[in-house]
C-alpha positions as CSV (number, residue, x, y, z in Angstrom):
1,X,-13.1,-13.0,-6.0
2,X,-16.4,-10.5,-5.1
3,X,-18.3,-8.9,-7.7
4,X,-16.0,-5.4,-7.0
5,X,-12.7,-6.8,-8.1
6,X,-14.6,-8.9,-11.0
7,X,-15.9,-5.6,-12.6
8,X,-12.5,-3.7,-11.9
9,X,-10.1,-6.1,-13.6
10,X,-13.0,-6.3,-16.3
11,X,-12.7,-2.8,-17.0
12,X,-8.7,-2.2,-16.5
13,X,-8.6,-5.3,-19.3
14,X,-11.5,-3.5,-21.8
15,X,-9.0,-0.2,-21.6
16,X,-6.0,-1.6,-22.3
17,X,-7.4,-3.7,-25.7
18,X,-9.5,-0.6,-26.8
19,X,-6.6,1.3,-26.8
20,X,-4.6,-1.2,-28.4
21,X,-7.3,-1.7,-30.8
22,X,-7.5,1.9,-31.5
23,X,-3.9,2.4,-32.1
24,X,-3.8,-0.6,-34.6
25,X,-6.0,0.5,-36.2
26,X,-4.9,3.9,-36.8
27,X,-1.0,2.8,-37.5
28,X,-2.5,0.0,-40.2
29,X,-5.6,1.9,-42.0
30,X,-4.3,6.4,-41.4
31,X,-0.4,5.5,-40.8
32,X,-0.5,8.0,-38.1
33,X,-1.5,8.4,-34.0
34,X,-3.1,11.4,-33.2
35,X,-2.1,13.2,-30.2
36,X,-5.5,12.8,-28.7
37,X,-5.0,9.0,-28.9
38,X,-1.7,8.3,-26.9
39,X,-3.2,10.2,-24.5
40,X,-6.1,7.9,-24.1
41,X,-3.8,5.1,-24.2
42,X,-1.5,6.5,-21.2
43,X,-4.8,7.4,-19.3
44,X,-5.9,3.6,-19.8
45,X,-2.4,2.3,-19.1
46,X,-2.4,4.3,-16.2
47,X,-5.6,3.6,-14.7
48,X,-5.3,-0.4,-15.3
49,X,-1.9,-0.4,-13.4
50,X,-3.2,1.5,-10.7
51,X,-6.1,-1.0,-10.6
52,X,-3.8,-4.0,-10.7
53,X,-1.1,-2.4,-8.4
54,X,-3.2,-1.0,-5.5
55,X,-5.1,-4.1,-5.4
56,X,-1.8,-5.9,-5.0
57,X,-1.0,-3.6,-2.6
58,X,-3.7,-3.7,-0.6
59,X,-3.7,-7.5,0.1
60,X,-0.1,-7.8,1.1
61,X,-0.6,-5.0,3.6
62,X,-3.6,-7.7,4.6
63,X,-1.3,-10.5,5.1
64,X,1.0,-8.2,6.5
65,X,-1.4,-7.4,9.4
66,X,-2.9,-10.3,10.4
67,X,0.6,-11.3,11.0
């Protein structure tokens, strides 16, 4: 794994407990979710799963090629 995919999961993992963290902590300490929030969290979901799914995508069209 190079230093590019490293950083990339690294960051697609950080988003996706921060906004886990975030919304914990507003559901246990405020017993709400601002709007401003679950759009963060879709943005970060988003992002990560892109991250995860191109790079999957990307090495079976490798294998795929060299075929």
């Amino acid at each position: 794994m190079n230093a590019t995919k490293k950083i990339q999961y690294s960051c697609a993992v950080a988003l996706i407990l921060s906004s886990i963290g975030l919304v914990t902590y507003q559901v246990i300490d405020i017993d709400d979710v601002a709007n401003g929030l679950l759009f963060y969290v879709g943005q970060a979901f988003l992002l990560a799963g892109s991250i995860f799914g191109l790079d999957y995508y990307v090495d079976k069209l490798k294998t795929l090629v060299k075929k």
